[in-house]
C-alpha positions in Angstrom: -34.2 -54.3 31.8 -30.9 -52.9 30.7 -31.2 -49.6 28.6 -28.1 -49.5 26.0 -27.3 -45.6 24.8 -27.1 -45.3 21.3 -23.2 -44.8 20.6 -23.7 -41.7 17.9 -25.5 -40.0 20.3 -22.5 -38.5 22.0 -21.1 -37.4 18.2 -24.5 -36.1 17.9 -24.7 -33.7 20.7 -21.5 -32.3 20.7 -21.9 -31.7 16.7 -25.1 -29.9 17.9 -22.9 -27.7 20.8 -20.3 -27.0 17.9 -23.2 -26.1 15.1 -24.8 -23.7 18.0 -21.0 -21.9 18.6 -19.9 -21.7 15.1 -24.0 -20.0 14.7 -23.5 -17.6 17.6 -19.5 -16.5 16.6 -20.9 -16.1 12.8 -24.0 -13.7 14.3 -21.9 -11.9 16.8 -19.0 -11.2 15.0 -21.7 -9.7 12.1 -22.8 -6.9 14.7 -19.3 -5.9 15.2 -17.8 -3.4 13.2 -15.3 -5.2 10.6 -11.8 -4.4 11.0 -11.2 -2.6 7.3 -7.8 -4.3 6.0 -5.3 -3.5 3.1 -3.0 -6.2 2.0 0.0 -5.2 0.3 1.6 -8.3 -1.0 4.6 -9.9 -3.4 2.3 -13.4 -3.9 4.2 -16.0 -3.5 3.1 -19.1 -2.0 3.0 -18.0 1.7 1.3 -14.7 1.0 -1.8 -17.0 -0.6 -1.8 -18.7 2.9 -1.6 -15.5 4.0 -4.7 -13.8 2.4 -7.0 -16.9 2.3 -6.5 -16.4 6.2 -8.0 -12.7 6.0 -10.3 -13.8 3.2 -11.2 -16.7 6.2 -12.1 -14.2 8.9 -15.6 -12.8 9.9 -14.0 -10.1 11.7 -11.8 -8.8 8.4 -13.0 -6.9 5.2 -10.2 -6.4 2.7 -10.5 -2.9 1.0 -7.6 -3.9 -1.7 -4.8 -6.2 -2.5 -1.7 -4.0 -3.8 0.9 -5.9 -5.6 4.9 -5.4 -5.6 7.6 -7.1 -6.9 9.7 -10.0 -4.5 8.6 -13.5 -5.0 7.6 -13.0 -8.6 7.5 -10.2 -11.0 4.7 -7.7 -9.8 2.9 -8.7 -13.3 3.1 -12.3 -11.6 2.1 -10.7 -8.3 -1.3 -9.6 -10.0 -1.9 -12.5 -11.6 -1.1 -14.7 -8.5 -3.5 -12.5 -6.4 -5.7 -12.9 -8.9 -6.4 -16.6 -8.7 -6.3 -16.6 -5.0 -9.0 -14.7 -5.2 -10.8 -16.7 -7.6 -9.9 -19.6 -6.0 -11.9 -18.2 -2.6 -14.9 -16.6 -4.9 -14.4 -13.2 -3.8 -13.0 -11.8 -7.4 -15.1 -8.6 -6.0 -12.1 -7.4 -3.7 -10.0 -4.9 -5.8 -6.3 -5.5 -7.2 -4.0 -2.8 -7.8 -0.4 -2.9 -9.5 2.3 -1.5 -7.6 6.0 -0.8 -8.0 7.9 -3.3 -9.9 11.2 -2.6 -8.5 12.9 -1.0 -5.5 12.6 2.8 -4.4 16.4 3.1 -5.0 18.6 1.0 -7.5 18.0 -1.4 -10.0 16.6 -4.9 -8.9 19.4 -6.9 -8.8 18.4 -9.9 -6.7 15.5 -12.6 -7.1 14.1 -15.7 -5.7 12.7 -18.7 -7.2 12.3 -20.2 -3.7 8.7 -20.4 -4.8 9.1 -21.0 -8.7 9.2 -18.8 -11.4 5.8 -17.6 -11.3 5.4 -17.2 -7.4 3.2 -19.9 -6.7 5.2 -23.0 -7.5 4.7 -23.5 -11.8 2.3 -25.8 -11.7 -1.2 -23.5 -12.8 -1.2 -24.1 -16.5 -4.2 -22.5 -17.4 -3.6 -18.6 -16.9 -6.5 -16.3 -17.1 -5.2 -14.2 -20.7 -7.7 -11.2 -19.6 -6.2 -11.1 -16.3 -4.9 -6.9 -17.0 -8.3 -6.0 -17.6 -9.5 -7.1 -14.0 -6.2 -5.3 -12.1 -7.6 -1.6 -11.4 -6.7 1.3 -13.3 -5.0 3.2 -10.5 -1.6 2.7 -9.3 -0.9 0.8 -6.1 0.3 3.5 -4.1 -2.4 6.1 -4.7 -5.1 3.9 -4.1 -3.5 3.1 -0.7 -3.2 6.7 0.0 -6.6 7.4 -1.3 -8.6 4.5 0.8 -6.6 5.3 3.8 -7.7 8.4 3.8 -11.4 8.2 3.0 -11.2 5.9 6.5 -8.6 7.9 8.6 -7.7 5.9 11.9 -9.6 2.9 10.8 -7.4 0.7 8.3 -4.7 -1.6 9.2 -2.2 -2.0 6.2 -0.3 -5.1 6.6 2.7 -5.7 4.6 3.9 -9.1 3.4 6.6 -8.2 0.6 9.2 -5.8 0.2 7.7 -2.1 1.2 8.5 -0.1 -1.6 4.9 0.7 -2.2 4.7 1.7 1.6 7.9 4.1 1.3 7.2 5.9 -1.5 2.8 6.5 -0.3 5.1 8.1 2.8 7.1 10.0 -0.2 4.1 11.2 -1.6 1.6 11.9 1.5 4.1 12.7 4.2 0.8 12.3 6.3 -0.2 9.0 5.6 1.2 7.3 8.4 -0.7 8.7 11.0 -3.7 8.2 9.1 -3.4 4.2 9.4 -5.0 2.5 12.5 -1.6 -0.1 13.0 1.0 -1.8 10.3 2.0 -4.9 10.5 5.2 -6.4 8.9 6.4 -9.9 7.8 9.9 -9.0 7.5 12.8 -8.1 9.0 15.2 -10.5 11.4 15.9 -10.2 15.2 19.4 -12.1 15.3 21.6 -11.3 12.1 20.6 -14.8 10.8 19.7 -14.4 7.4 17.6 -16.3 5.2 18.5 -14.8 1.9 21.7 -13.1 2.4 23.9 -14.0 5.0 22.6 -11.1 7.8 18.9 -10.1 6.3 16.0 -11.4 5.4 14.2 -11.9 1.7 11.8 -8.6 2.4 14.1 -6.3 3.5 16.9 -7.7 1.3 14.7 -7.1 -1.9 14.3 -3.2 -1.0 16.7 -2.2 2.3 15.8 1.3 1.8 12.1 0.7 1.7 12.6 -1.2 4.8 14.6 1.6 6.4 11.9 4.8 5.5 9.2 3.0 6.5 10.8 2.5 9.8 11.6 5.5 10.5 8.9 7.8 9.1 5.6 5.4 10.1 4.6 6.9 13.7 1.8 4.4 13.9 1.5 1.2 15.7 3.7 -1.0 14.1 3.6 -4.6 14.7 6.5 -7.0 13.0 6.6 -10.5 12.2 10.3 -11.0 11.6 12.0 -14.6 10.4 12.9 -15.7 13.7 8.8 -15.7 14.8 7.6 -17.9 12.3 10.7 -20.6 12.3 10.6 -20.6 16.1 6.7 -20.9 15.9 6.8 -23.1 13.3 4.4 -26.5 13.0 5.1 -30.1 12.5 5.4 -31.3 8.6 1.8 -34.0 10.0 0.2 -30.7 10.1 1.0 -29.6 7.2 -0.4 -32.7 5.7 -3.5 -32.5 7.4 -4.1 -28.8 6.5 -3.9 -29.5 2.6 -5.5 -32.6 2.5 -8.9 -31.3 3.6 -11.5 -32.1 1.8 -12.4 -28.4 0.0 -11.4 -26.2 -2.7 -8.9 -23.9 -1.0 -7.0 -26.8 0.5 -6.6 -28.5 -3.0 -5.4 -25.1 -4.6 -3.1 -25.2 -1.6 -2.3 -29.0 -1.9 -1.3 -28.2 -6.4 1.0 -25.0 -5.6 3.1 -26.8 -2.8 3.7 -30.0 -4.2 6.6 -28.9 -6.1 8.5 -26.3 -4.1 7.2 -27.4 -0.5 7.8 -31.3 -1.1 11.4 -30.3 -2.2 11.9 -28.3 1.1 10.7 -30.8 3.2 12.1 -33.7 2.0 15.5 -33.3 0.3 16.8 -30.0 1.2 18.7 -28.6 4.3 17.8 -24.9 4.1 19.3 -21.7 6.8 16.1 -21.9 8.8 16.2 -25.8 9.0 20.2 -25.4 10.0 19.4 -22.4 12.7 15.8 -23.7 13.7 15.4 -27.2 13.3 12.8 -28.6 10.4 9.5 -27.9 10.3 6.5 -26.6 8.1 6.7 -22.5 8.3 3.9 -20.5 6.1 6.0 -17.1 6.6 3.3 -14.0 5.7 0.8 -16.0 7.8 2.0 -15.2 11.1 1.5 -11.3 10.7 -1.9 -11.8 9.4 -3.3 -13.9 12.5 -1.6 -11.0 14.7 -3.8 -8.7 12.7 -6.9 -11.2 13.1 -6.6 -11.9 16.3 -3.9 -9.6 18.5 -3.8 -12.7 21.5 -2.4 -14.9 19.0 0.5 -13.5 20.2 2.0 -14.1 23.6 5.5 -12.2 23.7 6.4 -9.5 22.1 10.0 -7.1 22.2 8.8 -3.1 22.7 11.8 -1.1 21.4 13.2 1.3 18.6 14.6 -0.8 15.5 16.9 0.4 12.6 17.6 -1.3 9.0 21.4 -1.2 8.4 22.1 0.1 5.0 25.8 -0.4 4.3 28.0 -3.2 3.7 28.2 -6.1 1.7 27.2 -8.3 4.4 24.4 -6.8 7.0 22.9 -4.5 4.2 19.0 -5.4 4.5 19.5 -5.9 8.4 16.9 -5.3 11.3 18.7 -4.0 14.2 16.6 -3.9 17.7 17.9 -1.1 20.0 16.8 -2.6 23.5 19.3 -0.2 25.0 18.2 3.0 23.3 21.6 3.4 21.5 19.3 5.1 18.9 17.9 7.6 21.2 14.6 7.4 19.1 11.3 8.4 20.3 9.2 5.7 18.4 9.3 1.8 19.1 7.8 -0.8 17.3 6.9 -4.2 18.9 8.3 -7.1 17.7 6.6 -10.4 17.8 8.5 -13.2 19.6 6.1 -15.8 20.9 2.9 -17.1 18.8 -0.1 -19.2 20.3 0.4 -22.3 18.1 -2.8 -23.5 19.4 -4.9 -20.7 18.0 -2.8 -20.0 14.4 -3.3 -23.6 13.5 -7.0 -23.2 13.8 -6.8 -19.9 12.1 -4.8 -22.2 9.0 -7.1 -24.8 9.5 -10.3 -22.6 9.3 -8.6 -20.5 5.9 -8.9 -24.0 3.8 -11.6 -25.3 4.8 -14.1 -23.8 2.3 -14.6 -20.9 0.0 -15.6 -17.6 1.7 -17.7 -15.7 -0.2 -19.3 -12.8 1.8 
């Protein structure tokens, strides 16, 4: 007598085998020690990718969001930071308002890359209490102050312009040694801008931010400049597949980029698609899964960097000194090659489901 095997039976066991992995990364990674995380951020769409991703990760534990001003006004910022949290059920994290415009100069330049409000004008109902859940203390001194109630043990990674950054170094010329590592979305390898002709949007926004910063943090300092994420960047199906998952984070995801991501996609021809070629590119993302999960990057550049402040033309710039021109005793690395394998599991993994903790 022939015996026929029961088709779902395969299905079955290897849902078992993934059950019994997901059970023994959740229970392992709970008897590590977290890696304690401060995200300063300018929330625009990108940056919610961004911190959903952290939110996502069993091995992260957010101290703080700081807000600044870049994609939105930093009153947007808040708000925007707000809902993301909401969105992910973890309203518990703190907020703080930072600087609302740069450390030198008037703000002179915006964006509505991602709408008016940062994340694409579509949310209609906004929260009218939302001051009253942004903390009392300013940005900048609650960075210094958490930073240095855990000395060595906080990595502070920057997705917006770094003003709050360069004036914490203003006021506690110590506080870069106290961080762990820093990691930067920002900055551009090539001269190819995507918001002025030679720099890109974060350093643009505040070049002398971007310039102190450089030069006065001493600590392990990891960048995610434009070039990384456009030449890392994933196929439009992806992208599809990501927000069309079947949970709460993906929808929220699915509402704010329907509007400003559709447009990009479909009808306009932008300076990444002209230098890199189209495809789907979730900017602030790329730093955060560095500071998830260091081997999601493969290549990196080791060397002293400068931001050019003069001109009309390069002002905003990131210039890499392979050749030690500079003669300066502190390099940064600079992240050139991404494992697209493991960052689209690390995207797919931030919408899947609400992470409360």
């Amino acid at each position: 007598m022939k015996h026929c095997r029961d088709p779902t039976s395969h299905n079955q066991s290897e849902q078992r085998l993934r059950w019994v992995f997901k059970l023994y990364f959740h229970t392992h990674t709970e008897t590590m020690a977290k890696k304690l995380v401060i995200i300063d951020t300018d929330c625009g769409i990108d940056d919610a990718q961004a911190i959903m991703m952290a939110l996502a990760a069993p091995n992260i534990q957010i101290l703080c969001v700081t807000c600044v001003f870049g994609n939105a006004t930093v009153d947007n910022v808040c708000q925007n930071v707000l809902t993301v949290l909401s969105v992910c059920e973890r309203g518990g994290i703190p907020v703080f308002r930072g600087c609302a415009r740069p450390l030198v100069g008037a703000n002179n330049l915006s964006s509505d890359h991602f709408g008016t409000d940062g994340l694409g004008d579509v949310i209609k109902d906004r929260d009218p209490n939302w001051e009253k859940k942004i903390q009392r203390e300013h940005a900048v001194n609650a960075m210094i102050r958490l930073v240095s109630e855990n000395q060595n043990k906080v990595s502070l990674v920057a997705l917006g312009p770094l003003t709050n950054l360069a004036l914490a170094v203003r006021l506690d010329p110590c506080f870069p040694q106290k961080l762990e590592e820093l990691y930067i979305m920002g900055g551009n390898m090539e001269g190819k801008g995507n918001f002025t002709l030679c720099a890109e949007f974060n350093f643009a926004m505040d070049p002398e931010s971007a310039y102190v910063v450089l030069e006065e943090f001493l600590c392990p300092t990891y960048i995610a400049p434009w070039e990384y994420s456009c030449r890392n960047g994933l196929t439009w199906e992806f992208f599809e597949e990501l927000i069309n998952q079947d949970a709460p984070a993906a929808r929220f995801m699915k509402m704010i980029t329907s509007k400003c991501w559709a447009y990009s996609k479909e009808a306009m021809i932008n300076k990444r698609d002209v230098y890199f070629g189209s495809c789907f590119v979730t900017y602030d993302a790329y730093a955060v899964a560095a500071c998830i999960d260091k081997n999601v990057v493969m290549e990196s550049i080791q060397c002293p960097v400068r931001v050019e402040l003069q001109g009309s033309i390069a002002r905003g710039m990131l210039a890499l000194d392979r050749t030690n021109e500079l003669k300066k005793s502190h390099s940064v690395y600079v992240l050139t090659k991404c494992d697209i394998a493991k960052f689209s599991q690390l995207l797919m993994e931030s919408l899947r489901q609400p992470f409360k903790k």
